[in-house]
Residue, then its C-alpha position, 0 to 999 in steps of 0.5 A: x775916909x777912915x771913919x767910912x771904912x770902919x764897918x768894912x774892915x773885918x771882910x776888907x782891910x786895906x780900905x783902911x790901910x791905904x788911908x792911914x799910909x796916905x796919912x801918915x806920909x803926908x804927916x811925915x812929909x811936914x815933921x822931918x823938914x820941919x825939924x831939920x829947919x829948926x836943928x839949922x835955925x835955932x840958936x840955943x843949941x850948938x853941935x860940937x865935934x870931938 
């Protein structure tokens, strides 16, 4: 979808802009959660509280 709006993009920006946003929640939404299990899962690093 991207790559189909490359020669539109000067006289109508937001065919890209919308994408992108889709793109990058959806890249979002998988990495935080998965570094959240891997802070609660991995052994090798302990959080002490002063």
């Amino acid at each position: 979808m991207l790559n189909e709006g490359k020669r539109y993009i000067r006289s109508v920006p937001y065919i890209k802009i919308f994408p992108g946003l889709a793109l990058m929640l959806i890249i979002l939404a998988f990495n935080y959660p998965g570094d959240e299990l891997r802070d609660l899962l991995d052994p090798r690093e302990t959080k002490y509280i002063d």
